[in-house]
C-alpha positions as CSV (number, residue, x, y, z in Angstrom):
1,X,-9.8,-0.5,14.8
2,X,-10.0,-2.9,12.0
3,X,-11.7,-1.6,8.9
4,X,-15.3,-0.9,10.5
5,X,-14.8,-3.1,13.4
6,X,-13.9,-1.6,16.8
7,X,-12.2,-3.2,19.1
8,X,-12.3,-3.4,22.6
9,X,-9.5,-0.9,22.9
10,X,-11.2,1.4,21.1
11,X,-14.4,0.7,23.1
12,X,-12.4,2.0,26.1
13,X,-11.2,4.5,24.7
14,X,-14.9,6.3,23.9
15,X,-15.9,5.0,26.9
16,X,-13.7,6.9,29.3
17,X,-10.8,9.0,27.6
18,X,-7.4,8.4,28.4
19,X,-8.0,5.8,31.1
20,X,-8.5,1.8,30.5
21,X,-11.8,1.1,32.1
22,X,-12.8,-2.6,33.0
23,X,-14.7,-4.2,30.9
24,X,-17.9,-4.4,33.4
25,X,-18.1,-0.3,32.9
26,X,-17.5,-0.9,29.1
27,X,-20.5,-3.3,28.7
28,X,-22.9,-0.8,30.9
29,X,-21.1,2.1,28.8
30,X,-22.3,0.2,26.2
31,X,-25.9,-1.0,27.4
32,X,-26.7,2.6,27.9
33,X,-26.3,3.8,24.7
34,X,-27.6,1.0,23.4
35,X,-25.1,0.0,21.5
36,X,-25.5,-3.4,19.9
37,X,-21.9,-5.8,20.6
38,X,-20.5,-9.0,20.9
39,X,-17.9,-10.4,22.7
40,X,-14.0,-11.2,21.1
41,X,-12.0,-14.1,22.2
42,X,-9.6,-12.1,24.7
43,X,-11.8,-11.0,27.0
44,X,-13.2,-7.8,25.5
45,X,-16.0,-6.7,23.6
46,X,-16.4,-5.9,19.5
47,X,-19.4,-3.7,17.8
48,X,-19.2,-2.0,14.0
49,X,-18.8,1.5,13.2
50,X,-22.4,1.2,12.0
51,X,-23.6,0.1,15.4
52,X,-21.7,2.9,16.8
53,X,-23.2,5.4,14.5
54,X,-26.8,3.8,15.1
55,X,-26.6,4.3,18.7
56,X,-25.5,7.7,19.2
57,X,-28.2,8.5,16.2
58,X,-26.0,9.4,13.2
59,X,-26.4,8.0,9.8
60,X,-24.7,4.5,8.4
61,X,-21.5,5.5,7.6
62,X,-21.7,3.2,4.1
63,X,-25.4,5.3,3.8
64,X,-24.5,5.9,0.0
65,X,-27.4,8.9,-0.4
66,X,-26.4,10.9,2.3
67,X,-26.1,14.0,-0.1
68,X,-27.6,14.7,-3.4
69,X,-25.1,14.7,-6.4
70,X,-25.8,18.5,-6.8
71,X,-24.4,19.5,-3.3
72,X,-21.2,17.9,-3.9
């Protein structure tokens, strides 16, 4: 990962867990969550943490009012 970039590495990674899936079962990893990526020059795909987060339905992690001040 680079800052809030993932790679496709990383993409593999969540994918499938400890294997190296090809990058056709990435992309329909990918299409089914409906996660929103684009592809890198080597062959791979690239998405944002924030993309991540949107499709699995969690908060933008840069959300700055995801808690009141008083609950901190």
């Amino acid at each position: 990962m680079i800052g809030p970039v993932l790679q496709f590495q990383d993409l593999q990674e969540l994918c499938k867990p400890g294997e190296h899936p090809r990058l056709a079962t990435v992309e329909a990893w990918a299409r089914k969550i409906g996660l929103r990526y684009t592809y890198d020059g080597r062959g791979g795909i690239v998405t944002t943490v924030d993309a991540l987060n949107a499709a699995i339905g969690l908060p933008a992690a840069n959300d700055g009012d995801a808690y009141p001040p008083d609950l901190v």
